[in-house]
C-alpha positions as CSV (number, residue, x, y, z in Angstrom):
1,X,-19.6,-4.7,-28.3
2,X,-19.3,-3.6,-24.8
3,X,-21.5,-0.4,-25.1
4,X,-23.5,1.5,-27.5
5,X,-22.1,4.8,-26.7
6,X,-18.0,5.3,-27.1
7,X,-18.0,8.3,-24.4
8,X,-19.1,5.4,-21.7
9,X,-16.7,3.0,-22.6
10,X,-13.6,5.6,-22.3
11,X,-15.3,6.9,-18.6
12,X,-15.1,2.7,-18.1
13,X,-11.4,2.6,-18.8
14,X,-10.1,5.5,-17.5
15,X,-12.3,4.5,-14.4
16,X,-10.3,0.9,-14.3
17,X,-7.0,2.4,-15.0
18,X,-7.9,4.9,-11.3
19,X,-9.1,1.7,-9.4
20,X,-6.1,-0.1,-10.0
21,X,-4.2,2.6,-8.3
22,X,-5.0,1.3,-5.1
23,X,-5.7,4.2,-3.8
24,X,-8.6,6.1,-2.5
25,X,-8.1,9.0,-4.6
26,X,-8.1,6.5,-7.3
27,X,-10.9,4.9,-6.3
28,X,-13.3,7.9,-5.3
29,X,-12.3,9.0,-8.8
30,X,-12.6,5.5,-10.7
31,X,-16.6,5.6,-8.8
32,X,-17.1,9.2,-10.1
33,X,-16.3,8.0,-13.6
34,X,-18.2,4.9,-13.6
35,X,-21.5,6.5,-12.7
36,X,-21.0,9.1,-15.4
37,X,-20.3,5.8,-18.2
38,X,-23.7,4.3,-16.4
39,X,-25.6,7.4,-17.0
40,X,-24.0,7.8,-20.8
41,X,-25.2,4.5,-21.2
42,X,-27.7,3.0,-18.6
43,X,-27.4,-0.7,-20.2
44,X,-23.4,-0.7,-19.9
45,X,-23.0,-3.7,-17.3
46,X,-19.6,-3.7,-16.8
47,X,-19.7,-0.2,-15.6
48,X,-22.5,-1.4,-12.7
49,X,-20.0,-4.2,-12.0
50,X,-16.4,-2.3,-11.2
51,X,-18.3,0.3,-9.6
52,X,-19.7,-2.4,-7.2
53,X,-16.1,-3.3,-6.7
54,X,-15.2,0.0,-5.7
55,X,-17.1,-0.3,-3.1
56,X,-15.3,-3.7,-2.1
57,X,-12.1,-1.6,-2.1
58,X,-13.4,1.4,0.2
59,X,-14.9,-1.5,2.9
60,X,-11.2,-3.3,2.6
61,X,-9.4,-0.7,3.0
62,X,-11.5,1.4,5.6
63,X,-12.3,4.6,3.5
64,X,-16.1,3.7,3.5
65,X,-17.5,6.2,6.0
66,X,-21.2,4.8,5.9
67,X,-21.3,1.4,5.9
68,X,-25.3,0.8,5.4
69,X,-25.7,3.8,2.9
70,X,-22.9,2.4,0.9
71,X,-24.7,-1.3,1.2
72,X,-27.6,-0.3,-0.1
73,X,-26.1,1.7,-3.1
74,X,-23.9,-1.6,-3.5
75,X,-27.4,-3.8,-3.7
76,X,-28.4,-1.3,-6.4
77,X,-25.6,-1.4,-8.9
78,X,-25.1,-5.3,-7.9
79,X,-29.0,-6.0,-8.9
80,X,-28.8,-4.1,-11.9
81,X,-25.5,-5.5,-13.2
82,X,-26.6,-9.4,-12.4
83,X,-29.7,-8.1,-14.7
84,X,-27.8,-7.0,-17.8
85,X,-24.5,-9.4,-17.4
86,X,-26.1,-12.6,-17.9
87,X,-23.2,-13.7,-19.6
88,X,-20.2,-11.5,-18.7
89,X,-18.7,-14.1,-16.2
90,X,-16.2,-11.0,-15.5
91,X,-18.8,-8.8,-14.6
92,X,-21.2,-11.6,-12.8
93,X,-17.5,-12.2,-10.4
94,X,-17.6,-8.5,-9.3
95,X,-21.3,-8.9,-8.7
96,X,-20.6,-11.8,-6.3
97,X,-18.0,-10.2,-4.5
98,X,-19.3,-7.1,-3.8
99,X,-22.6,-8.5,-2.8
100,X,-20.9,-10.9,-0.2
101,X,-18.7,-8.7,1.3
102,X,-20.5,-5.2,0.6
103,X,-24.1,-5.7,0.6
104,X,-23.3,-9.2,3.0
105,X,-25.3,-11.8,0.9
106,X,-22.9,-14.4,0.5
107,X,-25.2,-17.3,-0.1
108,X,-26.8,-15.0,-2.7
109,X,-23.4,-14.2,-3.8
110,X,-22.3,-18.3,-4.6
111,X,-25.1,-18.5,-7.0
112,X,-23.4,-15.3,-9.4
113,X,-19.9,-17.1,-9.1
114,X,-20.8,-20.2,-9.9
115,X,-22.6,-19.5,-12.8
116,X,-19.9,-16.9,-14.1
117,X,-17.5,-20.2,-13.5
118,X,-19.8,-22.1,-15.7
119,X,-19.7,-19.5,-18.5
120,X,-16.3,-19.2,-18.4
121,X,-14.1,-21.7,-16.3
122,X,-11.0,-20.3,-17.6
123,X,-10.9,-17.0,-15.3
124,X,-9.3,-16.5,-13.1
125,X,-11.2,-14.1,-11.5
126,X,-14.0,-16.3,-10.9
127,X,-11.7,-18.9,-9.2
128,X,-10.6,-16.4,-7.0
129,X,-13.8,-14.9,-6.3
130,X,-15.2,-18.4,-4.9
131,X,-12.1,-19.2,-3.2
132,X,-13.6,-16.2,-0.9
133,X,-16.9,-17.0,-0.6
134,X,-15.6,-20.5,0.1
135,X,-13.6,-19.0,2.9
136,X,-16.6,-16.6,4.1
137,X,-18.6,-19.6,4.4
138,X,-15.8,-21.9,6.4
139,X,-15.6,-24.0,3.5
140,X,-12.6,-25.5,1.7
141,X,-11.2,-23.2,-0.9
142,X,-7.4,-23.6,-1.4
143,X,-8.3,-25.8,-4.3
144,X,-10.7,-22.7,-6.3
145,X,-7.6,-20.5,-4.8
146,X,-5.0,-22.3,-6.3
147,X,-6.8,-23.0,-9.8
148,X,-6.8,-19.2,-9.6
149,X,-3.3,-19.0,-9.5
150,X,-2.4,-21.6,-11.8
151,X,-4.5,-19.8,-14.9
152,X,-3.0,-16.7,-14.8
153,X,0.4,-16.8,-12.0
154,X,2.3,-13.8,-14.0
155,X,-1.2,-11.8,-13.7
156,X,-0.9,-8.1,-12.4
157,X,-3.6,-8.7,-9.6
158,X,-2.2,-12.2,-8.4
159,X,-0.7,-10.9,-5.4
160,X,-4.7,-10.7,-4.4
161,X,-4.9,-14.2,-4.8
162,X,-1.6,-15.3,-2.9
163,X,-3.3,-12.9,-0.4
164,X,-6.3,-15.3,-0.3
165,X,-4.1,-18.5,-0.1
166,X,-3.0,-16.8,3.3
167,X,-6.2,-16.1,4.7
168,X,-6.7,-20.7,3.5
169,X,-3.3,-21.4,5.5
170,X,-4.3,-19.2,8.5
171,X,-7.6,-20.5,8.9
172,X,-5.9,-24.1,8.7
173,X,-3.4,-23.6,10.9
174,X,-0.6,-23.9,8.5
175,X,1.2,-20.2,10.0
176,X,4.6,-20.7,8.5
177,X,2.8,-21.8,5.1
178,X,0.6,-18.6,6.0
179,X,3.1,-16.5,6.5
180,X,5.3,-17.3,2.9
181,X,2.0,-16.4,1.3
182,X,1.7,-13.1,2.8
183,X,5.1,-12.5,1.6
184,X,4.4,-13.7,-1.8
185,X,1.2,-11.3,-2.1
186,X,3.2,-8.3,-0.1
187,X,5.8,-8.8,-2.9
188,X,3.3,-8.0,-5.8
189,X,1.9,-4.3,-3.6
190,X,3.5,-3.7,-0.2
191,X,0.7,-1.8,0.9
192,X,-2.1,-4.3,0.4
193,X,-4.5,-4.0,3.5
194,X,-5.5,-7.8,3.6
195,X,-2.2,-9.2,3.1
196,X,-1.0,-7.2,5.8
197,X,-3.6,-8.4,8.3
198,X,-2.4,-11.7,7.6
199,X,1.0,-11.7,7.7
200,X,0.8,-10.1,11.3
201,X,-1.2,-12.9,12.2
202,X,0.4,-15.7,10.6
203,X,4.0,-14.3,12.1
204,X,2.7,-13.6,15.5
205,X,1.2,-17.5,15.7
């Protein structure tokens, strides 16, 4: 049962279906929604979650206009979702990511992904997710990256994770490897910010 109140599960949906516009519109409205499901329901976890990833998407993308205020609003949703998803690995992925790359806790931030991994080793979320961290912390990660990939390749948000392969290859020195990645990820959303990045660099080297 993912919440006790209907009302906050359809503000949670609708709130996904804006976020995965890509957009900041989409976002900014997929936030707005997500705090009303949170205050319909102040337990709902998975709201705390993809509202921490919101955050993720206004720091990628450049829309977040103050950095430490929106840090310390992403420590709050990410210490109150880490408290009520023990076992949502889903949820405990977005906690990780947002508090490595929002709040900037990435040690913190291995501890949430591997135990969402544990919980659930089959998604591929949490694969991704610690490919990152991996690659924040100048570790290997092509083979969480690639696991990833391999458990869902036909997923809708896989051209995220071919964008993460690019960023493996880059920092390898693989460019031409680097660069078909980039291509692969620009394939699934021509727009995406950190595929972009990449693919100018990979190219350029």
């Amino acid at each position: 049962k993912p919440s006790n109140s209907r009302d906050a599960y359809e503000c949670y949906v609708r709130a996904r279906s804006c976020v995965y516009q890509w957009t900041k519109e989409g976002v900014d409205e997929g936030f707005r929604m997500l705090q009303a499901a949170i205050a319909l329901d102040p337990d709902f976890a998975p709201a705390y979650g993809m509202a921490a990833y919101c955050l993720v998407q206004r720091k990628s993308n450049g829309w977040c206009t103050d950095p430490d205020n929106e840090a310390a609003i992403g420590a709050r949703l990410v210490g109150r979702a880490a408290v009520l998803a023990r076992e949502d690995s889903a949820t405990l992925s977005r906690v990780a990511h947002a508090l490595a790359y929002v709040v900037g806790d990435v040690d913190g931030a291995m501890g949430f992904i591997e135990r969402a991994r544990k919980l659930n080793p089959n998604l591929p979320s949490t694969w991704y997710v610690s490919g990152w961290l991996k690659l924040w912390l100048g570790q290997p990660a092509m083979d969480h990256l690639t696991t990833a990939l391999r458990l869902a390749p036909f997923h809708p948000l896989s051209f995220k994770t071919h964008g993460a392969i690019t960023y493996a290859h880059l920092i390898a020195g693989r460019y031409d490897q680097a660069s078909l990645s980039a291509a692969n990820a620009l394939r699934g959303r021509p727009s995406y910010l950190t595929a972009l990045r990449a693919a100018a660099a990979s190219n350029a080297l």
